[in-house]
ZAVEX-486393 format. One line per 4 residues: number of its first residue (from 0); their letters; for each residue x, y, z of C-alpha. Coordinates in steps of 0.2 Angstrom, whole numbers, plus 2048, in hexadecimal, padded with zeros to 3 digits. Example, Ala and Ser with C-alpha at 12.3 -4.5 7.8 and 13.67 -1.06 7.14 Angstrom:
% ZAVEX-486393
0) as) 83E 7EA 827; 844 7FB 824
% end
This chain:
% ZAVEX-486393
0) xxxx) CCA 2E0 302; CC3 2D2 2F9; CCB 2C5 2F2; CCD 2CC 2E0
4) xxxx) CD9 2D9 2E7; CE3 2CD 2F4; CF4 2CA 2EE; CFC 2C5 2FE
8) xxxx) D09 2B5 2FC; D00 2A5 303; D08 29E 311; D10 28D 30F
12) xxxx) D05 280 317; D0E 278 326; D14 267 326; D0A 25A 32B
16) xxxx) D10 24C 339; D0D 23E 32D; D1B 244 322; D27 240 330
20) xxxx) D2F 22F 32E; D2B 223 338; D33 220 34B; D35 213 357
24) xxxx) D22 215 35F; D1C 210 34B; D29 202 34C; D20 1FC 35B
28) xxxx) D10 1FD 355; D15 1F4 344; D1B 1E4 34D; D0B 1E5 357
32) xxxx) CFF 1E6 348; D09 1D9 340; D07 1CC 34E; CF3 1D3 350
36) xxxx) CF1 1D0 33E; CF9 1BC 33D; CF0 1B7 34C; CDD 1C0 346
40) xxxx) CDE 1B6 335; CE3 1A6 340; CD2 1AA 34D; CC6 1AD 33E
44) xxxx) CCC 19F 336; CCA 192 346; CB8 19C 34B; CB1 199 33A
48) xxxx) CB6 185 33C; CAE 187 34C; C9D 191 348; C9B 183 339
52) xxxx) C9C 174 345; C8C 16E 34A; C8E 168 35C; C9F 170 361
56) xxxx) CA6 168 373; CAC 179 377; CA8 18B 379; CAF 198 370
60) xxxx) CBB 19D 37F; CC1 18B 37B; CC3 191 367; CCD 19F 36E
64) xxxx) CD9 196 378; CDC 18A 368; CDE 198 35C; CEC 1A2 367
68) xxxx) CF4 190 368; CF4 18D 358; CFE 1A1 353; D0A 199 360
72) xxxx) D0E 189 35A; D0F 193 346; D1E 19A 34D; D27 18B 352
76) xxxx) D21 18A 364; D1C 178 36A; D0C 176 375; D06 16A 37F
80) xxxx) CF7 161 382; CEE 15F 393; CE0 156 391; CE5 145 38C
84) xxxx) CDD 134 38E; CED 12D 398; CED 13F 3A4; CFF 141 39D
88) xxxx) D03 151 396; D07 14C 381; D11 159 377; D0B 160 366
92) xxxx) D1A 167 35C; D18 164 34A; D15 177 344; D0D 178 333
96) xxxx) D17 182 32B; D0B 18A 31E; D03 192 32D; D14 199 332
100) xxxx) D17 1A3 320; D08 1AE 328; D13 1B6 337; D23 1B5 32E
104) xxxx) D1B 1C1 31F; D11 1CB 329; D22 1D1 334; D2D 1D0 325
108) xxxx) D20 1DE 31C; D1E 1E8 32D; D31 1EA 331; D35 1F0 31A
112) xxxx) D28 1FB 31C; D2C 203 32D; D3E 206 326; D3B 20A 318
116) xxxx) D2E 218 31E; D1E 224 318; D1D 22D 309; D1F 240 309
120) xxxx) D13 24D 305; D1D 252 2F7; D1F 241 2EF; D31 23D 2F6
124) xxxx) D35 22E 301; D38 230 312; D4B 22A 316; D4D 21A 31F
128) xxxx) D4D 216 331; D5D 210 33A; D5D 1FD 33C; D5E 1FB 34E
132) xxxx) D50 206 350; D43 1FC 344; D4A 1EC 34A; D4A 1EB 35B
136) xxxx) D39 1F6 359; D2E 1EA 34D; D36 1DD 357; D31 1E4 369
140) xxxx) D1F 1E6 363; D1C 1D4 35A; D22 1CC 36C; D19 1D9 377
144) xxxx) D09 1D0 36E; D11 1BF 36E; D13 1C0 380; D01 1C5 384
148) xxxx) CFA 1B6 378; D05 1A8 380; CFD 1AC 391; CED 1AB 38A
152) xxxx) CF0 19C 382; CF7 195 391; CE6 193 399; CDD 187 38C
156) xxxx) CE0 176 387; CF0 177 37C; CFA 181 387; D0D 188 37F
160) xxxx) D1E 185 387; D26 191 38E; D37 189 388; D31 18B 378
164) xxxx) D28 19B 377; D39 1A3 37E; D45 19C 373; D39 19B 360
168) xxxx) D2E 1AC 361; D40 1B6 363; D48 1AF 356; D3A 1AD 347
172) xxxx) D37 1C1 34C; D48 1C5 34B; D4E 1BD 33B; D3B 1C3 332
176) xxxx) D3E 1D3 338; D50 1D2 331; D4D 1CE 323; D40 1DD 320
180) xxxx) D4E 1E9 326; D58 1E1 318; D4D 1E2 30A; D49 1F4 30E
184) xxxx) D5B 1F7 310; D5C 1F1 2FC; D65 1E0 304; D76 1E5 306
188) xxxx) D85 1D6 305; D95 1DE 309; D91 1DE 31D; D91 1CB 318
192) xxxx) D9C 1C8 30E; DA7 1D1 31C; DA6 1C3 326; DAA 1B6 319
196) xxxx) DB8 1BC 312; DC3 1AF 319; DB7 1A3 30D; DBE 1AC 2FE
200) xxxx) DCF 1AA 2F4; DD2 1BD 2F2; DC7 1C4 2FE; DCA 1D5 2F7
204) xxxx) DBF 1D1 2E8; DB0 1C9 2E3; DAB 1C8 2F5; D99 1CD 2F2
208) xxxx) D97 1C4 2E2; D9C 1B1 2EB; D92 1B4 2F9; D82 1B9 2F0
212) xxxx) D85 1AB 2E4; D85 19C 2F2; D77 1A5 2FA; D6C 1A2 2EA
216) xxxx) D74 192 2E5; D6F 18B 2F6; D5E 193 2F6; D5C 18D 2E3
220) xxxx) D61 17B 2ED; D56 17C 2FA; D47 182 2EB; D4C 171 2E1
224) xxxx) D4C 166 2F0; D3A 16B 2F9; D33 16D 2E9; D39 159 2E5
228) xxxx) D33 155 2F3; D1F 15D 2EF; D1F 153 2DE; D24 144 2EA
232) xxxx) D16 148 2F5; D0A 14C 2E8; D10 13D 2DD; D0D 131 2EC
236) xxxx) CFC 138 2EF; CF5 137 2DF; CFC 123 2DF; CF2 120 2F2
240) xxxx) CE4 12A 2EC; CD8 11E 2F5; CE0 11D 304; CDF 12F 306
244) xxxx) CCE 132 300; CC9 124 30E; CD3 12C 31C; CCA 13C 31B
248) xxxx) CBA 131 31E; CBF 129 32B; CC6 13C 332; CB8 144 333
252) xxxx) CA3 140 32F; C9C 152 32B; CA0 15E 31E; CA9 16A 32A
256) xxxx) CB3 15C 333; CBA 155 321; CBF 167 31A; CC6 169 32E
260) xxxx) CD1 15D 32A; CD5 163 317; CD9 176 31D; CE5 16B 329
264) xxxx) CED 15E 31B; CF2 16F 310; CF8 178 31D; D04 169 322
268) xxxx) D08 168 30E; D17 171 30F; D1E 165 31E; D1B 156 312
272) xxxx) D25 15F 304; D34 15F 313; D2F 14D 317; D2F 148 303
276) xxxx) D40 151 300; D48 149 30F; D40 137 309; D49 13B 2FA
280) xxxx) D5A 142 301; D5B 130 30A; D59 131 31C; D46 132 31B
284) xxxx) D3D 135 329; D33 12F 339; D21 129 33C; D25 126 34C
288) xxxx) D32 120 35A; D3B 114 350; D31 114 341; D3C 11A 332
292) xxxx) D36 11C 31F; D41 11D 312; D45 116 300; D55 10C 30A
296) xxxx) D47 105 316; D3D 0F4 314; D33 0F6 322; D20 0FD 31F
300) xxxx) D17 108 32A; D08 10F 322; CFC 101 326; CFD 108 33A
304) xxxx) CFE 11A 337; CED 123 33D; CE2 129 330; CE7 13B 329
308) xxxx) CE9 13E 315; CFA 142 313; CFF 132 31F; CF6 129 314
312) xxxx) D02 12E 307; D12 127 30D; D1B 11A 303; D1C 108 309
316) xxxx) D2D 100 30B; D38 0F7 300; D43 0FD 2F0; D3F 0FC 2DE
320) xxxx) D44 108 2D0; D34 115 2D4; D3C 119 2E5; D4C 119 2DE
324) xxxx) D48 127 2D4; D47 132 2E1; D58 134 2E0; D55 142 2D2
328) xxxx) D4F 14E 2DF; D5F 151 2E8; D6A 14E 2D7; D5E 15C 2D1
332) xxxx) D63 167 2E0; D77 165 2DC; D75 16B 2CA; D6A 178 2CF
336) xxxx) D77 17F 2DA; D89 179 2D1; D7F 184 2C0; D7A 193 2CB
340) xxxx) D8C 195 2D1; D94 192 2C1; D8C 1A0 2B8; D92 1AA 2C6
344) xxxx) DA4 1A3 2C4; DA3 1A9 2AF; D9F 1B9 2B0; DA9 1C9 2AD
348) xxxx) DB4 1C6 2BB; DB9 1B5 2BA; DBB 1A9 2C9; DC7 19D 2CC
352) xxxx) DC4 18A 2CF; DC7 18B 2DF; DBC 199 2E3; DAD 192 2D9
356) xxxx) DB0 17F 2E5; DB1 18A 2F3; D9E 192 2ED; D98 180 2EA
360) xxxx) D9C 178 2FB; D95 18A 302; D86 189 2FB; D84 177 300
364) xxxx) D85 179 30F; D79 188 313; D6E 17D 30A; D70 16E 315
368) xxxx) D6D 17D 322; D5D 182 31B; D56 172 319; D5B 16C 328
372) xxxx) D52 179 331; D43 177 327; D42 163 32B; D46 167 33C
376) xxxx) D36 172 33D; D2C 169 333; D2C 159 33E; D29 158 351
380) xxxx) D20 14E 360; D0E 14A 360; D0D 143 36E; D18 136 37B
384) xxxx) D1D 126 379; D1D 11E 366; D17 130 361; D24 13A 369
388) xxxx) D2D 13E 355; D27 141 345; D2F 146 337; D40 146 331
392) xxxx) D4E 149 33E; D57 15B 339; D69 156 33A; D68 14A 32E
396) xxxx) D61 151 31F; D6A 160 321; D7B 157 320; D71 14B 311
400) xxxx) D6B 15A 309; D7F 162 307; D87 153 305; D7B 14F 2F4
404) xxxx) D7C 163 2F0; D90 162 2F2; D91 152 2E9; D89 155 2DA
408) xxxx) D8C 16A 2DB; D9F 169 2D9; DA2 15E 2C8; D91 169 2C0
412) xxxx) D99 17B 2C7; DAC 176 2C1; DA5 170 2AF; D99 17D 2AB
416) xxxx) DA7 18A 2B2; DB5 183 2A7; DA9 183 299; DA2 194 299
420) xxxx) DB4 19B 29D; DBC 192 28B; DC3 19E 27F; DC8 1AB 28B
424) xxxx) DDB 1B3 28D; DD8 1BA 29F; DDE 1B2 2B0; DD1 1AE 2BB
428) xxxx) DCC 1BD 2C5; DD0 1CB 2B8; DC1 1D4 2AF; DBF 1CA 29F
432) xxxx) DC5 1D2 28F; DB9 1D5 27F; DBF 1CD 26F; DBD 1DA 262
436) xxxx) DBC 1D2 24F; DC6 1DE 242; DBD 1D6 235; DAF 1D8 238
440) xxxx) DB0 1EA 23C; DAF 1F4 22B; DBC 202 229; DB4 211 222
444) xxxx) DBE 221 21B; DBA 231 222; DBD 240 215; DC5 24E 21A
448) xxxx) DBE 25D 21E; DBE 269 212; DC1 27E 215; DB4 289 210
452) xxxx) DBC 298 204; DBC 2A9 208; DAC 2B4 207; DAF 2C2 1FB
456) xxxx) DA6 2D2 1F9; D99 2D4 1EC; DA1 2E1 1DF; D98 2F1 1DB
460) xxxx) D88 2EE 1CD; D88 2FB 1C1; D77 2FC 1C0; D69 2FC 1CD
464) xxxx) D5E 2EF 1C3; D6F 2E0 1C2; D72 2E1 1D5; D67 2D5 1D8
468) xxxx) D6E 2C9 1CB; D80 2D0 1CE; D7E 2CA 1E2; D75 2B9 1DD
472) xxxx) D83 2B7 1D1; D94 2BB 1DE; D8A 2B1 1ED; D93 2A0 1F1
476) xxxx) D8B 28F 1F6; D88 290 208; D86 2A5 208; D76 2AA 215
480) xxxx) D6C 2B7 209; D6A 2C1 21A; D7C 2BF 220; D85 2D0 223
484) xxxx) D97 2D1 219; DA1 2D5 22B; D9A 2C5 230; DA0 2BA 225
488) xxxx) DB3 2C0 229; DBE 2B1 232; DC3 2B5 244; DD0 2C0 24B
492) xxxx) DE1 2B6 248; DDA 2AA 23A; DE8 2AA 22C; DD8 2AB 221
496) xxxx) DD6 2BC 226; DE4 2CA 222; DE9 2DA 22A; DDE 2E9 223
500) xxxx) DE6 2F6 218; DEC 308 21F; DDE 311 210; DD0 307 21B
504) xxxx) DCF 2F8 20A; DC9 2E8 210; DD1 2DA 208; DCC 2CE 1FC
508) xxxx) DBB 2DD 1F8; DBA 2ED 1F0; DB4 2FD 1FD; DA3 301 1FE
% end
């Protein structure tokens, strides 16, 4: 039999493993590669600095050591320093926290992916994964490899605490992988706004709406406020450029030390956006036990600072209308967030006042939240003594940050509110009604539509050669040349149509 002649039905190919959506073993081995991947960009990054050092003091065992340190101390964890010139042990805990977007991204993208599954051999998604399983699963394989890096890192030089490493690593995996679940999950709100109904005036309705309207007004609040505190920073840089420029001298004499210290100087630039937007907010922060800067402070600090760049940068003491115009930062943040809300009060379900307050002082206080944990991770010891804090204290800001965001929220969320609501005739809370103008709609006549008359029969020609003229003659209007006399007759029960006559005549033709 060849194959011309073969016309047996193919079998279905079987289906492959792959098009099976993911379990709990490829939710394990998601966290883990995530955590592999953070921590291989961090060792590439400190080998390189340590292959372009001339005379390194220390082996690459040592580089190791330091670059497993470093992973753990992106994530919040302090460390601490043995070898000091004192033989006292000195705490480093200021974490930069551009190195900590790394980690977070890397779980975040590894835990939307492992819900959301492979793509099937026909083309179709596979269906999402429970939450417990991918949760507890990307979370269980990031910390299985966070676990076997802190006891490496526990034999060099910068050593992690244990304190630490148990209470920040759970909780950064946790909410990253969270918030991965969530995005895949298309970011649900009513399990939220469940738990915040006793926020609302009628928690029947609108529950979602309120709740995802503080969340972006305190995020937009949050945006305003470190971004303030960046042109701050980068405003105060520019102005000390010569300080700066000298410190990185006096830093470092080679090429590598000097970009050394650069690579450190932008990974800290995020922390000096928190520390400009608290410097901004009021309370300022701390170079040190005791040593406070901030625009209500006269005292000046920057002359015994050590030498670093962005140190270099920080503003001397005293008032003046320059550092009183850091004010506009958090007055920014307040109509960033009172505006936000009150486009969410005017829309097709009207809110009342109360309820549009109630989003105001909501969203200003998860902004005080979120700033307040991010100037409480952006500061930290760096050593004992008159180094044991820098930064800003956490507490402060946060209450600085909602008191401003409140305060100037409120008047900007009622105004705009009762402004975009003028004009209308429904109750807050009632779906608003669309004005229809009569004049401007045009009334145009419909005719009536007309009957079409009765078909006859064509009458009998009398010659053969006038038919043709007789039929063009009898034919109406809309008469088919091809159209059959019986199928031109009304339906059965039509009053156009009459009862047939006993003789077998048709009515209204002659008989053929």
């Amino acid at each position: 039999m060849t194959p011309w002649t073969d016309h047996r039905t193919p079998s279905p190919p079987r289906p492959r493993s792959c098009d099976r959506s993911p379990g709990p073993g490829a939710c394990l081995l998601a966290g883990a590669v995530a955590a592999t991947l953070g921590l291989g960009v961090l060792a590439l990054l400190v080998m390189t600095l340590w292959i372009s050092f001339p005379y390194p003091d220390s082996g690459p065992d040592d580089a190791l050591h330091l670059a497993a340190s470093l992973w753990l101390l992106a994530h919040g964890v302090d460390l601490v320093r043995i070898e000091t010139l004192s033989g006292v042990p000195a705490p480093v805990g200021v974490t930069p926290l551009l190195t900590t977007l790394l980690p977070v991204w890397l779980l975040y993208r590894a835990a939307r992916d492992a819900t959301e599954g492979e793509a099937t051999e026909a083309g179709g998604a596979a269906p999402l994964l429970a939450v417990r399983t991918v949760w507890c699963g990307t979370v269980a394989g990031y910390l299985g490899v966070s676990a076997g890096v802190a006891l490496y890192a526990s034999g060099g030089t910068l050593r992690p605490s244990w304190t630490w490493t148990a209470g920040c690593l759970p909780l950064l995996a946790v909410a990253a992988a969270g918030a991965g679940v969530w995005t895949a999950y298309g970011r649900p709100w009513r399990p939220l706004a469940r738990r915040m109904r006793w926020a609302l005036g009628s928690p029947e309705r609108g529950g979602q709406a309120w709740l995802r309207s503080a969340v972006r007004g305190a995020v937009a609040g949050t945006v305003v406020l470190v971004g303030g505190g960046a042109v701050i920073v980068g405003t105060s840089l520019v102005w000390h450029g010569d300080a700066a420029r000298l410190a990185v001298l006096q830093q470092a004499g080679g090429w590598p030390g000097r970009c050394a210290v650069l690579l450190l100087a932008v990974a800290l630039m995020p922390n000096a956006a928190v520390w400009g937007a608290a410097y901004g907010l009021g309370p300022g922060f701390l170079l040190g036990a005791g040593r406070l800067t901030g625009p209500l402070v006269a005292a000046r600090h920057s002359a015994s600072l050590p030498p670093f760049p962005l140190l270099a940068a920080v503003p001397g003491g005293g008032g003046g209308p320059v550092r009183w115009a850091v004010g506009a930062v958090p007055v920014a943040a307040g109509v960033a967030v009172g505006w936000l809300v009150a486009r969410a009060a005017c829309r097709d379900t009207a809110w009342s006042a109360r309820r549009t307050a109630g989003a105001v002082v909501a969203a200003g206080a998860l902004c005080g939240v979120l700033l307040g944990g991010l100037a409480q991770a952006g500061g930290g010891p760096l050593g004992v003594a008159a180094l044991a804090r820098f930064g800003p204290v956490g507490w402060q800001v946060g209450v600085a940050a909602a008191g401003w965001t409140v305060g100037v929220g409120m008047p900007v969320g009622l105004a705009v509110r009762a402004w975009g609501l003028r004009g209308r005739t429904t109750q807050p809370g009632k779906p608003r009604a669309r004005r229809v103008s009569q004049a401007a709609t045009p009334v145009i006549p419909v005719p009536a539509p007309a009957l079409p008359e009765p078909v006859g029969a064509p009458a009998p020609a009398s010659r053969a050669s006038d038919r043709p003229t007789d039929r063009s003659r009898n034919r109406t209007a809309w008469e088919d040349p091809d159209l059959k006399p019986y199928e031109a007759l009304p339906p059965e029960g039509s009053p156009a149509r009459k009862p047939q006559d006993p003789g077998g005549t048709r009515t209204g033709g002659a008989g053929a």
